[in-house]
Backbone as XML, in Angstrom:
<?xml version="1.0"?>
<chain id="A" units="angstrom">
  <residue number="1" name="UNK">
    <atom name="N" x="-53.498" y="-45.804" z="-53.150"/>
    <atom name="CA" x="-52.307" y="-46.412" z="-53.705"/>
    <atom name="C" x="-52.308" y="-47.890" z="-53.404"/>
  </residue>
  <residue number="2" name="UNK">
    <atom name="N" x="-51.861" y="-48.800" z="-54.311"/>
    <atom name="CA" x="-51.762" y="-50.102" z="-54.048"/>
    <atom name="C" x="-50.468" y="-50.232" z="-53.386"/>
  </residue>
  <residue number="3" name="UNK">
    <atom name="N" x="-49.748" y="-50.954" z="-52.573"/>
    <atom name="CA" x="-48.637" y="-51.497" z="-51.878"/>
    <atom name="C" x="-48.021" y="-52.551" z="-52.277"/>
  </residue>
  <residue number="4" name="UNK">
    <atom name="N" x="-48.578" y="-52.771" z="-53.431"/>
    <atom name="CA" x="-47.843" y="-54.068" z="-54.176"/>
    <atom name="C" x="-47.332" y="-55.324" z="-53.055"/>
  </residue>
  <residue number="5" name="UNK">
    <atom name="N" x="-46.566" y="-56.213" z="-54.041"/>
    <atom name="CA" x="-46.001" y="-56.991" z="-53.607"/>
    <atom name="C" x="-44.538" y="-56.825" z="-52.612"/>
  </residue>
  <residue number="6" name="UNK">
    <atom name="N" x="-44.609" y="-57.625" z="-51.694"/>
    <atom name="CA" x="-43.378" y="-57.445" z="-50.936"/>
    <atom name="C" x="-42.368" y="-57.648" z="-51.970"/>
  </residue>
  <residue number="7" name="UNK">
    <atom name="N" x="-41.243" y="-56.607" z="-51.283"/>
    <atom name="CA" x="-39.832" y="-56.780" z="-52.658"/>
    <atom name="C" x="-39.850" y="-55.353" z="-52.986"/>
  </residue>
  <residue number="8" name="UNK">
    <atom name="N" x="-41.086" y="-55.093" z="-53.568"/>
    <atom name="CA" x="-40.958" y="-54.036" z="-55.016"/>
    <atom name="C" x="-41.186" y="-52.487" z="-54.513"/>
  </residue>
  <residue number="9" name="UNK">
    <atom name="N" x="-40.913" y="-52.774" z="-53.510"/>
    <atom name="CA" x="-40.865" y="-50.936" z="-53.111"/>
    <atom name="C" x="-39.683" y="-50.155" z="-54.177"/>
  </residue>
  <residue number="10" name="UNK">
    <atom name="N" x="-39.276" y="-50.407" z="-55.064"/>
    <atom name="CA" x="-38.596" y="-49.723" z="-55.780"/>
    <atom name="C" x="-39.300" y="-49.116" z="-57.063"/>
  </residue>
  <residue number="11" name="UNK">
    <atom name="N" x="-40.573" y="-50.139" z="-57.225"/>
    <atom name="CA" x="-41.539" y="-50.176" z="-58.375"/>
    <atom name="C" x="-42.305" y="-48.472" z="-57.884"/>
  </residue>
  <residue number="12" name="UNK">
    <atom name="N" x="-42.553" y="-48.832" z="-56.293"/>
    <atom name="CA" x="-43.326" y="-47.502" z="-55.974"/>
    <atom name="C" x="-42.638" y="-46.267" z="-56.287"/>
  </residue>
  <residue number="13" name="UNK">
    <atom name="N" x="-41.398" y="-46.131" z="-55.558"/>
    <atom name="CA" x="-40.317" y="-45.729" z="-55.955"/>
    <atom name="C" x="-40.659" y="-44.600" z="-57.151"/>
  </residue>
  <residue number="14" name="UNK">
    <atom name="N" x="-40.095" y="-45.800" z="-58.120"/>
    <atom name="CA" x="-40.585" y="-44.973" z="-59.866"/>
    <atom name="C" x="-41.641" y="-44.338" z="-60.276"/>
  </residue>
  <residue number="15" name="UNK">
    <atom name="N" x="-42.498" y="-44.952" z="-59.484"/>
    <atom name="CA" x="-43.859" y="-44.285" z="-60.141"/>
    <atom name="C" x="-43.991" y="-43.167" z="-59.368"/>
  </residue>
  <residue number="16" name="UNK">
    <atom name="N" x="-43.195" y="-42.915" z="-58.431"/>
    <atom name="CA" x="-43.527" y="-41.449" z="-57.528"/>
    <atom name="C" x="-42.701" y="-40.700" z="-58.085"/>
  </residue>
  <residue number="17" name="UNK">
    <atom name="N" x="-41.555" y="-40.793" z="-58.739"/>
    <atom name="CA" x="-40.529" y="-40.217" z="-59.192"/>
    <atom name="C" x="-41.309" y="-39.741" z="-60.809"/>
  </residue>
  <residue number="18" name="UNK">
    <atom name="N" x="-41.901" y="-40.457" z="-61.349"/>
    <atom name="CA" x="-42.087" y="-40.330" z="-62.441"/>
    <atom name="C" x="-43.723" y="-39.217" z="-62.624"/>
  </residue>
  <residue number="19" name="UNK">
    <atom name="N" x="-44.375" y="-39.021" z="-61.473"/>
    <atom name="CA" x="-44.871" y="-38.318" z="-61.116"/>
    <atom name="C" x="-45.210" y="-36.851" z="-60.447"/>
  </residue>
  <residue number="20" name="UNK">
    <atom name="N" x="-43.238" y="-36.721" z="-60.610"/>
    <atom name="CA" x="-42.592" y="-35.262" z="-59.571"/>
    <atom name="C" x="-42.898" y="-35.603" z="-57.951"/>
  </residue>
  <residue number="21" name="UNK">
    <atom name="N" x="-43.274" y="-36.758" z="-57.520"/>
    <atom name="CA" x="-43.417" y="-37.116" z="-56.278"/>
    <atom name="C" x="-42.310" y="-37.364" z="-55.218"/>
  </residue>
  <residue number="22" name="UNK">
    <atom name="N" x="-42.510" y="-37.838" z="-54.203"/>
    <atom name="CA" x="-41.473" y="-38.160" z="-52.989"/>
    <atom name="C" x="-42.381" y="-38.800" z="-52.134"/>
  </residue>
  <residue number="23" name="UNK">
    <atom name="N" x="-42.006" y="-39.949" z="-51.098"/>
    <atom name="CA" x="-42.455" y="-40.945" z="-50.517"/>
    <atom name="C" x="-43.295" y="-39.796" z="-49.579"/>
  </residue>
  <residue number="24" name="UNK">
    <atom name="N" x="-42.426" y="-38.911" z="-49.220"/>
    <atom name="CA" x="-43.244" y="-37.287" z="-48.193"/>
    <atom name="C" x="-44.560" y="-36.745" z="-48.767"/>
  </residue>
  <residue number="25" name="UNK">
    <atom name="N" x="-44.736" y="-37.183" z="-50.053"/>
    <atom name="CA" x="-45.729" y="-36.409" z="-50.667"/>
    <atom name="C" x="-47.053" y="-37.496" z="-49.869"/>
  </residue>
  <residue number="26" name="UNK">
    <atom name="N" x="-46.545" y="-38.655" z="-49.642"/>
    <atom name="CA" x="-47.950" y="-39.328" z="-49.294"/>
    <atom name="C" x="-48.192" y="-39.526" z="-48.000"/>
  </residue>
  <residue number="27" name="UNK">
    <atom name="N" x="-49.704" y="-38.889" z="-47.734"/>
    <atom name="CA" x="-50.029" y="-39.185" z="-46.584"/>
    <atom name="C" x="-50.867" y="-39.585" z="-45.723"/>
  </residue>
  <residue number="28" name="UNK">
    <atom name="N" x="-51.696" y="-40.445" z="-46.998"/>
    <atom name="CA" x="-53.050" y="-41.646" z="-46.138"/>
    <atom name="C" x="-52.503" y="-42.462" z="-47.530"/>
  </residue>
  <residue number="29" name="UNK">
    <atom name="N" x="-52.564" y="-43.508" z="-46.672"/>
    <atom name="CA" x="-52.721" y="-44.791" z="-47.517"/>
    <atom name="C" x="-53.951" y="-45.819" z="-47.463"/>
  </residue>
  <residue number="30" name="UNK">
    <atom name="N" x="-54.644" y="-45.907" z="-48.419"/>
    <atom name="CA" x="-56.053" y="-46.353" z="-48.394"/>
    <atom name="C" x="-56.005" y="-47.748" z="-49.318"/>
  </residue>
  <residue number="31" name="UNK">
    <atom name="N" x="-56.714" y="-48.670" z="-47.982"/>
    <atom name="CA" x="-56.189" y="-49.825" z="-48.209"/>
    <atom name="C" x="-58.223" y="-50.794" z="-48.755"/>
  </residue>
  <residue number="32" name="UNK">
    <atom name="N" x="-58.549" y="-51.126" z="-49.797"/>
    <atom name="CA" x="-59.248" y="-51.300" z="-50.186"/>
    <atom name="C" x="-59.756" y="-53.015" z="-49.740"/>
  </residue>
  <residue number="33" name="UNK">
    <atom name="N" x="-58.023" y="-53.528" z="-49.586"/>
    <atom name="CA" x="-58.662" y="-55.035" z="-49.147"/>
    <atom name="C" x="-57.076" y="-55.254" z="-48.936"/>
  </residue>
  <residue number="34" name="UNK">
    <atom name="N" x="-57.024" y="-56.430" z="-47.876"/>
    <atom name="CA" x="-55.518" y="-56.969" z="-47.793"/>
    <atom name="C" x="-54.832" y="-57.800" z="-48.662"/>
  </residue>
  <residue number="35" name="UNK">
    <atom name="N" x="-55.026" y="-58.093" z="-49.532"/>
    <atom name="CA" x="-54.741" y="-59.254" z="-49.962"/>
    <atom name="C" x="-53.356" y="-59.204" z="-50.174"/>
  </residue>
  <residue number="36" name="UNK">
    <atom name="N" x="-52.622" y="-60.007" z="-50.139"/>
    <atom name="CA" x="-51.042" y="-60.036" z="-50.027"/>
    <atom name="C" x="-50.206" y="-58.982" z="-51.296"/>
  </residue>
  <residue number="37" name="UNK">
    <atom name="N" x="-51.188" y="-59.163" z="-52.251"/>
    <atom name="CA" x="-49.770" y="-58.517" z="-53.900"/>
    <atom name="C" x="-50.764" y="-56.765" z="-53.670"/>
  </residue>
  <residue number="38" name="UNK">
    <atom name="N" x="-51.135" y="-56.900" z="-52.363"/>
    <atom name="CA" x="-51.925" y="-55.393" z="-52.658"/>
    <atom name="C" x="-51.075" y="-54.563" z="-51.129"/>
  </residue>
  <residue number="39" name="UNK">
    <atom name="N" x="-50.571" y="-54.961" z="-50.107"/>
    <atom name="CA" x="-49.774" y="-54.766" z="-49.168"/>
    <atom name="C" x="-48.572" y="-55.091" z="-48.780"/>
  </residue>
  <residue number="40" name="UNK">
    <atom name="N" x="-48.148" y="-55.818" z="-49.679"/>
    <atom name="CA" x="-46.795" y="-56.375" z="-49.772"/>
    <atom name="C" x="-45.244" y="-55.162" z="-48.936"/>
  </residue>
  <residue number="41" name="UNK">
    <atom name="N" x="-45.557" y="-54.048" z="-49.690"/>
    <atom name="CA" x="-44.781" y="-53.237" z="-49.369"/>
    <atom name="C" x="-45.314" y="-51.898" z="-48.412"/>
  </residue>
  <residue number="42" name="UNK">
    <atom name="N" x="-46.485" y="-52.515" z="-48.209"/>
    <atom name="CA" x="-47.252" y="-51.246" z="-47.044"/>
    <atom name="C" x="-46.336" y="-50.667" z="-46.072"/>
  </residue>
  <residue number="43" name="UNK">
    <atom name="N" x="-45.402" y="-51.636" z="-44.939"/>
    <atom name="CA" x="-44.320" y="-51.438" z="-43.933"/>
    <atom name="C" x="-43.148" y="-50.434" z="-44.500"/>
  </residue>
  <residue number="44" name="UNK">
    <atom name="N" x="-42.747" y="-50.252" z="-45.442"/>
    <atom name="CA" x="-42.211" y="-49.823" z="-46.407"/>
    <atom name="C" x="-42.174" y="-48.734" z="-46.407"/>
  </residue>
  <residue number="45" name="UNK">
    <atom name="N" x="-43.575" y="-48.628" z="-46.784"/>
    <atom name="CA" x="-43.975" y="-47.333" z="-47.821"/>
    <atom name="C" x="-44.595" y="-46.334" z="-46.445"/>
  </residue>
  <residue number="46" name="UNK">
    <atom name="N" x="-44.859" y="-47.065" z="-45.725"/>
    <atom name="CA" x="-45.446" y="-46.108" z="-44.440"/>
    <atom name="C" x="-44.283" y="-45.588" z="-43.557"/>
  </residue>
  <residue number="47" name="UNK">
    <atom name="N" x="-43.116" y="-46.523" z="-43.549"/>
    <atom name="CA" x="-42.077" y="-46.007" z="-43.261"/>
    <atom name="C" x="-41.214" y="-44.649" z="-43.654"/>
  </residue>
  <residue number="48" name="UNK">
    <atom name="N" x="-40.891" y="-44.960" z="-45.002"/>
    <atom name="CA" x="-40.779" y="-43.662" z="-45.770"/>
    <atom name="C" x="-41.524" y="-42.747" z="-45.892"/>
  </residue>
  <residue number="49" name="UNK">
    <atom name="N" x="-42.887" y="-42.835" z="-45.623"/>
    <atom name="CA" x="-43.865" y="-41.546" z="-46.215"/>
    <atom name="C" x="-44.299" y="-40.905" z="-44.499"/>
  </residue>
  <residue number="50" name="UNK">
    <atom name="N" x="-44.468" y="-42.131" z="-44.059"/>
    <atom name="CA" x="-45.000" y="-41.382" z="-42.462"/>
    <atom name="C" x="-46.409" y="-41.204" z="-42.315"/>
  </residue>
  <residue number="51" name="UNK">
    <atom name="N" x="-46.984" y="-41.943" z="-43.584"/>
    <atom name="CA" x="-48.633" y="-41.141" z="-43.781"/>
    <atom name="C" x="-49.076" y="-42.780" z="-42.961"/>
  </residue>
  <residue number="52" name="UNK">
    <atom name="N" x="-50.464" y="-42.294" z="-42.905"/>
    <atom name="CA" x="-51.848" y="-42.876" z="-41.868"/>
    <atom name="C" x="-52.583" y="-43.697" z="-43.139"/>
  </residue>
  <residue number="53" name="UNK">
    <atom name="N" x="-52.708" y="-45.017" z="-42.825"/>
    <atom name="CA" x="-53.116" y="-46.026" z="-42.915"/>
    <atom name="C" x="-54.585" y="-46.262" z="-42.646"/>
  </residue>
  <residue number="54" name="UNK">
    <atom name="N" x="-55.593" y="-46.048" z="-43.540"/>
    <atom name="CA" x="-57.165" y="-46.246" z="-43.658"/>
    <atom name="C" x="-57.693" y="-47.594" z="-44.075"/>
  </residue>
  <residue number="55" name="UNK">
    <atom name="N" x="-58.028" y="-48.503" z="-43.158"/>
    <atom name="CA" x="-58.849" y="-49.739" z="-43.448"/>
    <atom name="C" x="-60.072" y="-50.453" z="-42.898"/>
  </residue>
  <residue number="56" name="UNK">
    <atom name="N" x="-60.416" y="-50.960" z="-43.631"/>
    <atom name="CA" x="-61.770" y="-51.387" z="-43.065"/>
    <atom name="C" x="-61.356" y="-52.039" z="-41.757"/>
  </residue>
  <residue number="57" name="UNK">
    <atom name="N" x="-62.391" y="-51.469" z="-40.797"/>
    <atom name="CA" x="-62.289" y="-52.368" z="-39.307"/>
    <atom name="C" x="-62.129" y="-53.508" z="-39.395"/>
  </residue>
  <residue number="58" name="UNK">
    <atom name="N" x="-62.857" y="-54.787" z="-40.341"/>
    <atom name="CA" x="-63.075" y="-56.205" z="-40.360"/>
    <atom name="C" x="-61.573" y="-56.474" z="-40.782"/>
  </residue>
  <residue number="59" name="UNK">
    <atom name="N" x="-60.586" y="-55.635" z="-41.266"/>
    <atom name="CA" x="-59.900" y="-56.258" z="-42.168"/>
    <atom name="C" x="-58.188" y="-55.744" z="-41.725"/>
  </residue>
  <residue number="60" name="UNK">
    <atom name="N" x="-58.577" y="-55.249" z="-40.253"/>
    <atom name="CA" x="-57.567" y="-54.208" z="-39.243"/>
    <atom name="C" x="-56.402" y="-55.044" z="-39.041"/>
  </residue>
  <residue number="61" name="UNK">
    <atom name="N" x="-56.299" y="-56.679" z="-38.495"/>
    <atom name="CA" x="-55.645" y="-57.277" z="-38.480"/>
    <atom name="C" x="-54.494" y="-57.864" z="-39.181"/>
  </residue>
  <residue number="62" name="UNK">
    <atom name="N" x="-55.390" y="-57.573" z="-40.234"/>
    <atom name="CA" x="-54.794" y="-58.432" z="-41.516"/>
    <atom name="C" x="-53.253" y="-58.416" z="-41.879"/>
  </residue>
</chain>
């Protein structure tokens, strides 16, 4: 899943809804690269879902 931009956790929101989903349904979040409009709402979304966070070691900090 992408994490979009900070703000738009409502965007995720919809698309889980529109999927028969719930923030509970997710539970690794796989993070391909940090770049800001791709984690924006990661804090968010890990909050609500509770799921485990997969990233490259080099990129752990980020």
């Amino acid at each position: 899943m992408d994490a979009g931009c900070s703000g738009k956790i409502k965007n995720i929101q919809i698309a889980l809804e529109q999927n028969n989903l719930m923030f509970q349904n997710i539970v690794l979040i796989i993070l391909t690269h940090t770049h800001y409009d791709h984690t924006g709402c990661l804090a968010e979304t890990k909050k609500q879902s509770r799921a485990k966070v997969l990233v490259h070691a080099s990129e752990k900090d980020a």
